[in-house]
N, CA, C and O atoms as CSV, one atom per row, in Angstrom:
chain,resi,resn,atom,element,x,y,z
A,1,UNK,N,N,-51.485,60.065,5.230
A,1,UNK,CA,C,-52.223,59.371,6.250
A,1,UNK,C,C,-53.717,59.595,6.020
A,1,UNK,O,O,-54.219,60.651,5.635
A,2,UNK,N,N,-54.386,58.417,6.319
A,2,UNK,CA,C,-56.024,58.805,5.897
A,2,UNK,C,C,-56.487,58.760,7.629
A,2,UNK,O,O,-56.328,58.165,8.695
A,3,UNK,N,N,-57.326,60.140,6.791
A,3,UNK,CA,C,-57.997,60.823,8.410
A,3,UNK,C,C,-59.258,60.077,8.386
A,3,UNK,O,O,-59.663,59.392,7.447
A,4,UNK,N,N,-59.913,60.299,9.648
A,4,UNK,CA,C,-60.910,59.645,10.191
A,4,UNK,C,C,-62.169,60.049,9.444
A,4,UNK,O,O,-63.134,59.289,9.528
A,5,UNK,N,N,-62.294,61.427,8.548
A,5,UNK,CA,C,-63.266,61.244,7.812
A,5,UNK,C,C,-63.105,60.830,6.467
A,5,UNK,O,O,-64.122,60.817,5.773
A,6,UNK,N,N,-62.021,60.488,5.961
A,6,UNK,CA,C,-61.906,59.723,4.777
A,6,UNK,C,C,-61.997,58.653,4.696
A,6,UNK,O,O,-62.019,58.036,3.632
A,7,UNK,N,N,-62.096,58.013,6.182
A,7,UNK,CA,C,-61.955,56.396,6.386
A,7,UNK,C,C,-63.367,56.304,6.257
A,7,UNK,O,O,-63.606,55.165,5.855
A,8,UNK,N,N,-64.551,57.029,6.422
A,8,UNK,CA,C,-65.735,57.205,6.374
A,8,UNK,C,C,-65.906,57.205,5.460
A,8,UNK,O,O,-66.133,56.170,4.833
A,9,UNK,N,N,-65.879,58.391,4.934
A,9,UNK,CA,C,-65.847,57.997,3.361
A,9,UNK,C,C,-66.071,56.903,2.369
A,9,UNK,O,O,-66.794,56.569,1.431
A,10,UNK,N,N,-64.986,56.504,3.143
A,10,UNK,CA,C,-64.521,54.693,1.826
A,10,UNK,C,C,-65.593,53.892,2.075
A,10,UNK,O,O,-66.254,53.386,1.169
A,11,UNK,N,N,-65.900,53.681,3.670
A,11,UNK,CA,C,-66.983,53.324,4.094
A,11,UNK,C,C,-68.248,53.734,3.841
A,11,UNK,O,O,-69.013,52.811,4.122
A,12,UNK,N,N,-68.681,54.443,3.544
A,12,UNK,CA,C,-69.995,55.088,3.407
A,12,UNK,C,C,-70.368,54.627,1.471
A,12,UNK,O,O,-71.246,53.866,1.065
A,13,UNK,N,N,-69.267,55.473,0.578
A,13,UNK,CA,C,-69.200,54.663,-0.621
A,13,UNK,C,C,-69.882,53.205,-0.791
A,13,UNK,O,O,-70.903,52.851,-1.381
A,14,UNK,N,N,-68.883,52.478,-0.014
A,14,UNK,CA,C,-68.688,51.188,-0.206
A,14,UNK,C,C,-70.866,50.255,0.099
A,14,UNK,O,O,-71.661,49.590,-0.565
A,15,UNK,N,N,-70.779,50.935,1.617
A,15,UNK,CA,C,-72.350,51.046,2.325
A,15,UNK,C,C,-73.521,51.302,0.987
A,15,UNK,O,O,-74.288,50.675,0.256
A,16,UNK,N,N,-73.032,52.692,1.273
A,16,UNK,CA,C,-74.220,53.774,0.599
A,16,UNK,C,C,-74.345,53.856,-1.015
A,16,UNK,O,O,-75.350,53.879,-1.727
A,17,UNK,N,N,-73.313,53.883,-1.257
A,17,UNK,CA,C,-73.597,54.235,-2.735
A,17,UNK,C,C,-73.164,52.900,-3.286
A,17,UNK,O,O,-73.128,52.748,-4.507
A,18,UNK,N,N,-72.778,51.761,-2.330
A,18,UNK,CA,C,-72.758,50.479,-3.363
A,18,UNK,C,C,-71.509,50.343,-4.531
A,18,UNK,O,O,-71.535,49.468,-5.397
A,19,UNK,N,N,-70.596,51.184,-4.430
A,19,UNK,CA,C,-69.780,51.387,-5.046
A,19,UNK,C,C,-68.635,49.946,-4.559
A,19,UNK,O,O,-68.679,49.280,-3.524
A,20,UNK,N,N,-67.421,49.790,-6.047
A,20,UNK,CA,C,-66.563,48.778,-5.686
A,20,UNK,C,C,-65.435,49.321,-4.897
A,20,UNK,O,O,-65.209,50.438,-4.431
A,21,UNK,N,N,-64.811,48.229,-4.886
A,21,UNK,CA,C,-63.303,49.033,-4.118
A,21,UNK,C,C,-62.657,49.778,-4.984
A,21,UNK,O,O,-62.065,50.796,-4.626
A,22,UNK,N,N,-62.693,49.307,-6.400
A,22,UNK,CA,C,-61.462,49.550,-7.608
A,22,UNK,C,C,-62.270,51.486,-7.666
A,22,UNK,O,O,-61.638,52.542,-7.619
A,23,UNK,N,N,-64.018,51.260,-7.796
A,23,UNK,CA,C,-64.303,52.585,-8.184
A,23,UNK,C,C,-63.690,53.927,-6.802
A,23,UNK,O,O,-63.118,54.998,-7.002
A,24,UNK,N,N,-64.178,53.182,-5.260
A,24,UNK,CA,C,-63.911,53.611,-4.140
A,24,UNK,C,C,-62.373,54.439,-4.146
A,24,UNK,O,O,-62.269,55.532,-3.589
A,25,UNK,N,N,-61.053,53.693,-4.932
A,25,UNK,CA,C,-60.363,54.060,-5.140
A,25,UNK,C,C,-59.936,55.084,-5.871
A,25,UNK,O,O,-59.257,55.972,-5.354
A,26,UNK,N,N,-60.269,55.097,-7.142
A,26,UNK,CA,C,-59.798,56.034,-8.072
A,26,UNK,C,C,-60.809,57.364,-7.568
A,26,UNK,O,O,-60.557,58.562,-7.705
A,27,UNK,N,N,-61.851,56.826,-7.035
A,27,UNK,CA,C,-62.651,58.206,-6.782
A,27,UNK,C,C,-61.912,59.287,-5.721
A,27,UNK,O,O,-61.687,60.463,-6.004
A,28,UNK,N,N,-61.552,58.578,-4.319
A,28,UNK,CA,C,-60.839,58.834,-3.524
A,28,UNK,C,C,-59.163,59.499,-3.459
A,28,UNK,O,O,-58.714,60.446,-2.814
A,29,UNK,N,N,-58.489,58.520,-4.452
A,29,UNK,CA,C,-56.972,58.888,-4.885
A,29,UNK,C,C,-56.511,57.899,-3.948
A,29,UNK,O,O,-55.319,58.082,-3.700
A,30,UNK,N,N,-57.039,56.856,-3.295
A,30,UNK,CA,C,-56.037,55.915,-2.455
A,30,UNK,C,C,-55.669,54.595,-2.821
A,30,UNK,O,O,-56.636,54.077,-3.380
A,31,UNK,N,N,-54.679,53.800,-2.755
A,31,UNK,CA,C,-54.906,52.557,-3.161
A,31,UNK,C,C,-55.552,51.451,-2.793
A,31,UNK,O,O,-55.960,51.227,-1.654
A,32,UNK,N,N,-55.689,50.555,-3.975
A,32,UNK,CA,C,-56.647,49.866,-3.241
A,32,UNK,C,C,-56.465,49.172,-2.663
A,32,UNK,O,O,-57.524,48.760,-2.189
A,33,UNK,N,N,-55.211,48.388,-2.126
A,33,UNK,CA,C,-55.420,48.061,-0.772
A,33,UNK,C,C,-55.379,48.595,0.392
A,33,UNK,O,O,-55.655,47.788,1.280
A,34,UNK,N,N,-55.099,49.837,0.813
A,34,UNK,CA,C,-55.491,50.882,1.420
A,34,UNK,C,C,-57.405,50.714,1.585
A,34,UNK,O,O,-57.776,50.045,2.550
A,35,UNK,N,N,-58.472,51.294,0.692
A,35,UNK,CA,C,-59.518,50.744,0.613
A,35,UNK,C,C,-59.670,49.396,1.343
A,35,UNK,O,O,-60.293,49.303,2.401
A,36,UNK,N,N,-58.907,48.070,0.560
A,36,UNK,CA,C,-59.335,46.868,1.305
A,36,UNK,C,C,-59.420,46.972,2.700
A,36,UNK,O,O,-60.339,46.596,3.428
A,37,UNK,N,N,-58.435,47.487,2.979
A,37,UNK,CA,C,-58.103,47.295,4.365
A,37,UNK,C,C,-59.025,48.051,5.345
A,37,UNK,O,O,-59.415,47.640,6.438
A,38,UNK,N,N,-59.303,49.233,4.752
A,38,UNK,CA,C,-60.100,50.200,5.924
A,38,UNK,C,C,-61.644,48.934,5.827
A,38,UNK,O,O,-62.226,48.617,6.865
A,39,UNK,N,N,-61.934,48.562,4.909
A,39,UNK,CA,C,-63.260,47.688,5.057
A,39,UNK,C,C,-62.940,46.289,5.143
A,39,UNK,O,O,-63.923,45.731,5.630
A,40,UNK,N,N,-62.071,45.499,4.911
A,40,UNK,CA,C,-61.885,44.851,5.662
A,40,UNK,C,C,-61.934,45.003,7.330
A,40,UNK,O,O,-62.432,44.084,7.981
A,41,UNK,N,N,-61.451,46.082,7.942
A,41,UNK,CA,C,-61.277,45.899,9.079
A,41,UNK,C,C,-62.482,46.178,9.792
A,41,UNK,O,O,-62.625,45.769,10.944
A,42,UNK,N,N,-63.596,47.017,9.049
A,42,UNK,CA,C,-64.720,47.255,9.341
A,42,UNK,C,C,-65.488,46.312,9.152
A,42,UNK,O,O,-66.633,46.446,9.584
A,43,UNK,N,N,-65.236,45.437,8.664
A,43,UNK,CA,C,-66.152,43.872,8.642
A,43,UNK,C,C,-65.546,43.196,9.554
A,43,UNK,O,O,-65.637,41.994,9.304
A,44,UNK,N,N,-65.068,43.374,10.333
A,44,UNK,CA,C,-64.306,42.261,10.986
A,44,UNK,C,C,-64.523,42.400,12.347
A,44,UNK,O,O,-64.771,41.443,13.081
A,45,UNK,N,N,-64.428,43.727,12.772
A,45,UNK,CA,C,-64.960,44.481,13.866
A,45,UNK,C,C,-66.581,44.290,13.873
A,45,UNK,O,O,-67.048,43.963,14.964
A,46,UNK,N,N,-67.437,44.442,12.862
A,46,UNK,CA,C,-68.720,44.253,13.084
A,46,UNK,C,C,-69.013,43.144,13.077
A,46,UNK,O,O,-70.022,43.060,13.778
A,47,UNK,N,N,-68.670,41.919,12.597
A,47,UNK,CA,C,-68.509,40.669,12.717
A,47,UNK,C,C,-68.441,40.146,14.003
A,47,UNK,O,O,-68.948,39.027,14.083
A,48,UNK,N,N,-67.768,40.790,15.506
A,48,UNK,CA,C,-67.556,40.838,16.426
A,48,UNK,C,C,-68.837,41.180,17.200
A,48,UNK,O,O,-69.135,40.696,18.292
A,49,UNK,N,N,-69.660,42.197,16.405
A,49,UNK,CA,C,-70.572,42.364,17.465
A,49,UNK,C,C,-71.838,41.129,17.826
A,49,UNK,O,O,-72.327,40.319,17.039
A,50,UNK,N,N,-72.146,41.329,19.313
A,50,UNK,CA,C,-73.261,40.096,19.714
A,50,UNK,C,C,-73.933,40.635,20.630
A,50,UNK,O,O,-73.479,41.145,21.655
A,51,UNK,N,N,-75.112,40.545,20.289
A,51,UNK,CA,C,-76.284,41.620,20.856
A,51,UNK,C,C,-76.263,40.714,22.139
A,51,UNK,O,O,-77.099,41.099,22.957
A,52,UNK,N,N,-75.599,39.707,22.512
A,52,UNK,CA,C,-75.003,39.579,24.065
A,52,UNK,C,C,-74.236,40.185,24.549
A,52,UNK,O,O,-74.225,40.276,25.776
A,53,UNK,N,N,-73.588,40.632,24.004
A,53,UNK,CA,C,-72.377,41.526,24.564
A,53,UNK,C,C,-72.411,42.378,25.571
A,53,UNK,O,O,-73.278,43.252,25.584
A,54,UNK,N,N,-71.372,42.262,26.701
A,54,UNK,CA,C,-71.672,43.027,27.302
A,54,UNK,C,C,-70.850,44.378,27.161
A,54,UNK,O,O,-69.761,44.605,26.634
A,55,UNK,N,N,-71.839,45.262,27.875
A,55,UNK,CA,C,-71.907,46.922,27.641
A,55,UNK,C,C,-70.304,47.239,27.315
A,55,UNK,O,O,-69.856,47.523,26.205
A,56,UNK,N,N,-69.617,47.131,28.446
A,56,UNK,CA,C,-68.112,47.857,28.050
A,56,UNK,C,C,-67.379,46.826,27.120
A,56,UNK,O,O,-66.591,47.352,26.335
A,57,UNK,N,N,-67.484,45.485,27.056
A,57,UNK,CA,C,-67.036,44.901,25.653
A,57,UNK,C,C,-67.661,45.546,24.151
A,57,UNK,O,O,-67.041,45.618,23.090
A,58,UNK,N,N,-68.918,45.932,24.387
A,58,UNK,CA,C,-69.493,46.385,23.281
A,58,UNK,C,C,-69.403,48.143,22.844
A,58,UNK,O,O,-69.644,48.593,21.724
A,59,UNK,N,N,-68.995,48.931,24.047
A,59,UNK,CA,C,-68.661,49.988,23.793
A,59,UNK,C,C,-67.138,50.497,23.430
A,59,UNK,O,O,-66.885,51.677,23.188
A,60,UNK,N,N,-66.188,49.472,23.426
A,60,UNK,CA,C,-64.713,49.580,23.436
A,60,UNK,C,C,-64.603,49.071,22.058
A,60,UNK,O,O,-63.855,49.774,21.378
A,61,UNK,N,N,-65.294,47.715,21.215
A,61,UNK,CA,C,-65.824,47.560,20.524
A,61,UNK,C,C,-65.949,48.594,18.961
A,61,UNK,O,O,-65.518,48.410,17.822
A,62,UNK,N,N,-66.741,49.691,19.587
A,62,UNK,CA,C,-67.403,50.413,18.469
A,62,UNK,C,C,-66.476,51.602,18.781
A,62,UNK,O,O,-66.444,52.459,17.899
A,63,UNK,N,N,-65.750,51.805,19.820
A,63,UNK,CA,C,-65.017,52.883,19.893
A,63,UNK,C,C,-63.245,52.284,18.507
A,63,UNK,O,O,-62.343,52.815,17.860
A,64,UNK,N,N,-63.668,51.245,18.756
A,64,UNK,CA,C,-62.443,51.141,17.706
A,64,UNK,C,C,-62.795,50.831,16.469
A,64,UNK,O,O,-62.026,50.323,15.653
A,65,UNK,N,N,-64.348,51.208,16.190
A,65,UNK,CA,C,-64.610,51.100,14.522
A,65,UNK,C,C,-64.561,52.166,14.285
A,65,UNK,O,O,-63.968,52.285,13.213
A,66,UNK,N,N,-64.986,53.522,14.852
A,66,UNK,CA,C,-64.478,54.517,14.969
A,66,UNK,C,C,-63.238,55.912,14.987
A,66,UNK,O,O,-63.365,57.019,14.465
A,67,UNK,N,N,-61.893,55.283,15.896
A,67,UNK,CA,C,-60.712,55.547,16.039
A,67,UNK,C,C,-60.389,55.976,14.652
A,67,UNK,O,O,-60.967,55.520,13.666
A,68,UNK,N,N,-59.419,56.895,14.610
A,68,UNK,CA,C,-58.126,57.603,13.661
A,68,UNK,C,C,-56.935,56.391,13.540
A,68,UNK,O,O,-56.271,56.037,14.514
A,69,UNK,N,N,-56.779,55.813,12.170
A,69,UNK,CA,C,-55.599,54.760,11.762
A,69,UNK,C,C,-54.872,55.093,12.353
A,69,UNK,O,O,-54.891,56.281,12.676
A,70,UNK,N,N,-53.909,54.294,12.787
A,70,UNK,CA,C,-52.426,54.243,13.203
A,70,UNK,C,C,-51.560,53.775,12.358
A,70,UNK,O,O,-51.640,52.603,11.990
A,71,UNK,N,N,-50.641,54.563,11.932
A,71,UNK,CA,C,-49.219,53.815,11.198
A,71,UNK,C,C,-48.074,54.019,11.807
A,71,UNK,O,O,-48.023,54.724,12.815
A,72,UNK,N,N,-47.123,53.502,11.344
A,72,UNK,CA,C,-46.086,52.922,12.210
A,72,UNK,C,C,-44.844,53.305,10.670
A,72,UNK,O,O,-44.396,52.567,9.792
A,73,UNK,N,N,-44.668,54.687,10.945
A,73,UNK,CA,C,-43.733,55.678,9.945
A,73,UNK,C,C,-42.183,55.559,10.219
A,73,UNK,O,O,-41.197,55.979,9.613
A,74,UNK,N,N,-42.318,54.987,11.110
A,74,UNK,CA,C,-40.486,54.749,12.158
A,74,UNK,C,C,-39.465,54.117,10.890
A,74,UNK,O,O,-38.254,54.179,11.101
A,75,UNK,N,N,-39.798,53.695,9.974
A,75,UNK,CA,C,-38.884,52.974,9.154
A,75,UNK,C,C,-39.016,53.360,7.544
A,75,UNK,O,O,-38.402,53.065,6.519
A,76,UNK,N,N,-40.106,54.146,7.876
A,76,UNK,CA,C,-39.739,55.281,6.472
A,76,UNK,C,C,-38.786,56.217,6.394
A,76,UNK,O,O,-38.642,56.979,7.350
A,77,UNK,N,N,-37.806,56.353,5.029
A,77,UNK,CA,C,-36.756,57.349,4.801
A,77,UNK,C,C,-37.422,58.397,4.974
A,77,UNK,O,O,-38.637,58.428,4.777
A,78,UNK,N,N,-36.561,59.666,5.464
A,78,UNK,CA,C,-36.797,60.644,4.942
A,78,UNK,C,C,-36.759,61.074,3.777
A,78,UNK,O,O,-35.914,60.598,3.018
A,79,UNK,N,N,-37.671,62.102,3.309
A,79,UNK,CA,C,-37.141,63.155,1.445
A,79,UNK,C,C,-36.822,64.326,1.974
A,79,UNK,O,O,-36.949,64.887,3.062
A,80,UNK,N,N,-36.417,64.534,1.026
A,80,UNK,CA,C,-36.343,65.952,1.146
A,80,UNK,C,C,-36.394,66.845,0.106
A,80,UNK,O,O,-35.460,66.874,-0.696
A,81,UNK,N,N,-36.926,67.259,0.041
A,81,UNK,CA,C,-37.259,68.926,-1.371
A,81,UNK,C,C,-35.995,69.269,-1.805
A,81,UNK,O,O,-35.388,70.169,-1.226
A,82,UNK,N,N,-35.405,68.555,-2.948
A,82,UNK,CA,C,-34.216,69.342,-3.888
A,82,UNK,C,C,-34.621,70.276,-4.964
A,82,UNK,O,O,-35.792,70.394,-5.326
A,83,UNK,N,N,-33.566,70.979,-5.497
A,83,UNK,CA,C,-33.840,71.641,-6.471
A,83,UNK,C,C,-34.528,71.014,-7.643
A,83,UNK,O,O,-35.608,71.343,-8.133
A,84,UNK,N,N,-33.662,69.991,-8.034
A,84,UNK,CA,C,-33.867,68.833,-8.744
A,84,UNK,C,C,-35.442,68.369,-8.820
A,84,UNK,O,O,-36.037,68.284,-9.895
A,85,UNK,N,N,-35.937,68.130,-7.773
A,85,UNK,CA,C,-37.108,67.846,-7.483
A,85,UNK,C,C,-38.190,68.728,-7.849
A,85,UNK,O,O,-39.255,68.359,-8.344
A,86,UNK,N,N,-37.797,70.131,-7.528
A,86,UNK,CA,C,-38.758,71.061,-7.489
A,86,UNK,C,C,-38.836,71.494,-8.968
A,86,UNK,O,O,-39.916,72.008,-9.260
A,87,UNK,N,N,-38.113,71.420,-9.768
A,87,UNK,CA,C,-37.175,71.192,-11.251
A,87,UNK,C,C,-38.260,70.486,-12.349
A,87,UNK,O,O,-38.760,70.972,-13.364
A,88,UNK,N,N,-38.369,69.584,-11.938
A,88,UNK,CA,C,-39.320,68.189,-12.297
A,88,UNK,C,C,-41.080,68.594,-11.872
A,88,UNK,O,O,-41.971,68.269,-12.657
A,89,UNK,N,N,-41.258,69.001,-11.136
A,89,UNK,CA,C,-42.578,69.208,-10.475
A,89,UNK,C,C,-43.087,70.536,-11.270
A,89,UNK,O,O,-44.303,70.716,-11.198
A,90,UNK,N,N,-42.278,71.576,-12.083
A,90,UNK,CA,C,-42.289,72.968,-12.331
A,90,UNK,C,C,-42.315,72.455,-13.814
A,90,UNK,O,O,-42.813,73.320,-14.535
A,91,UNK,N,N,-41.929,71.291,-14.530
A,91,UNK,CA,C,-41.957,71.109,-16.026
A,91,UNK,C,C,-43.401,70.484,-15.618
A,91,UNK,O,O,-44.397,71.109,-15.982
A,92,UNK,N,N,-43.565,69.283,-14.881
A,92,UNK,CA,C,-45.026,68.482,-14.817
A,92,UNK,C,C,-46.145,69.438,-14.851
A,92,UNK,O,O,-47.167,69.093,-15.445
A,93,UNK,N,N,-46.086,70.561,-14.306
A,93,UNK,CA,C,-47.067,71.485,-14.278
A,93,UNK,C,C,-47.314,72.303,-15.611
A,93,UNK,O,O,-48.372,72.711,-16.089
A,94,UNK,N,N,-46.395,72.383,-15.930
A,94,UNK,CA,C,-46.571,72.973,-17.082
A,94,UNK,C,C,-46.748,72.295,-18.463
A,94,UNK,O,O,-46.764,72.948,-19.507
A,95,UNK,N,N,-46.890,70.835,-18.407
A,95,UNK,CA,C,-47.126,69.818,-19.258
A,95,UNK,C,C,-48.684,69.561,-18.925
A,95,UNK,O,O,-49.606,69.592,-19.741
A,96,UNK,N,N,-48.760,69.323,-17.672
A,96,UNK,CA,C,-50.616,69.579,-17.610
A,96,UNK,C,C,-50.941,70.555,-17.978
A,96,UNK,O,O,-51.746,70.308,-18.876
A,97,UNK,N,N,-50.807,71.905,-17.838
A,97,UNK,CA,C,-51.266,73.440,-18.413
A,97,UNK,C,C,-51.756,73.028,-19.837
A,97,UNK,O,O,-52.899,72.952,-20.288
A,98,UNK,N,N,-50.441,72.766,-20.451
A,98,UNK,CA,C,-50.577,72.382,-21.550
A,98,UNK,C,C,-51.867,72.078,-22.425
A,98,UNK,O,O,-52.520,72.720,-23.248
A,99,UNK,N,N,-51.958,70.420,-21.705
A,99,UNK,CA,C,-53.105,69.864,-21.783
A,99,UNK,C,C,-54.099,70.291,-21.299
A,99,UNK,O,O,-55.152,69.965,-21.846
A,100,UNK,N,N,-54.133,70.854,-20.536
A,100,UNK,CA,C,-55.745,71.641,-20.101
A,100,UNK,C,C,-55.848,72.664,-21.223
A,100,UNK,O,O,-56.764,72.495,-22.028
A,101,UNK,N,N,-55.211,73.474,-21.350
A,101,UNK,CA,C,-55.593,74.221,-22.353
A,101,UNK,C,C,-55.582,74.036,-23.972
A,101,UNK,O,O,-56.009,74.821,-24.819
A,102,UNK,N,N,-54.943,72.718,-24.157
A,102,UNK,CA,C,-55.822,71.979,-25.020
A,102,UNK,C,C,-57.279,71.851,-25.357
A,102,UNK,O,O,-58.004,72.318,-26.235
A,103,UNK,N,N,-57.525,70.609,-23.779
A,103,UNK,CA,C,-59.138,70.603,-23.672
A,103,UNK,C,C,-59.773,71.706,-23.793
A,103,UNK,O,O,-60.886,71.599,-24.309
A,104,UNK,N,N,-59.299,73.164,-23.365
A,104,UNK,CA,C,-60.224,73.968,-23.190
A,104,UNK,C,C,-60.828,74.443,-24.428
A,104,UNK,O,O,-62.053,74.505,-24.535
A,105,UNK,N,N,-59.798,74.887,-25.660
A,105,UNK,CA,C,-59.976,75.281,-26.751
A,105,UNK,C,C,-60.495,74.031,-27.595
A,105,UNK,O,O,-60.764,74.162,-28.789
């Protein structure tokens, strides 16, 4: 789940450092439509604003450019940690080792 300061993040990137989505991504570790979406929705919401607006339309507004994502996990399987699993994760590690200590030398 992306927390409310990573959603910043993507945002701030995207703002501040002018960065793309594709870079926003790999920098981050999220996908990119994950990315799209957090700025998409932040354009869309600011798109909304109108310096007519009134006060509690405009403060309810920015309170939801703000807000922590919501997902809707109800129809995801469970996993669960097998041996098997943990099996696989204990060779992967030790195949990166590997390679790091490649690079290192």
């Amino acid at each position: 789940m992306v927390k409310l300061n990573e959603k910043a993040d993507i945002l701030l990137k995207l703002f501040v450092e002018g960065k793309s989505k594709r870079q926003i991504a790999r920098e981050t570790g999220r996908c990119r439509n994950t990315v799209r979406k957090y700025i998409n929705e932040h354009s869309e919401k600011l798109s909304k604003i109108d310096r007519n607006m009134e006060k509690d339309k405009l403060l309810s507004l920015i309170e939801s450019l703000v807000k922590e994502p919501k997902y809707d996990s109800s129809s995801r399987n469970k996993r669960k940690l097998t041996d098997e699993i943990i099996s696989e994760i204990i060779i992967l590690l030790e195949i990166s080792r590997t390679f790091t200590d490649e690079e290192i030398n």
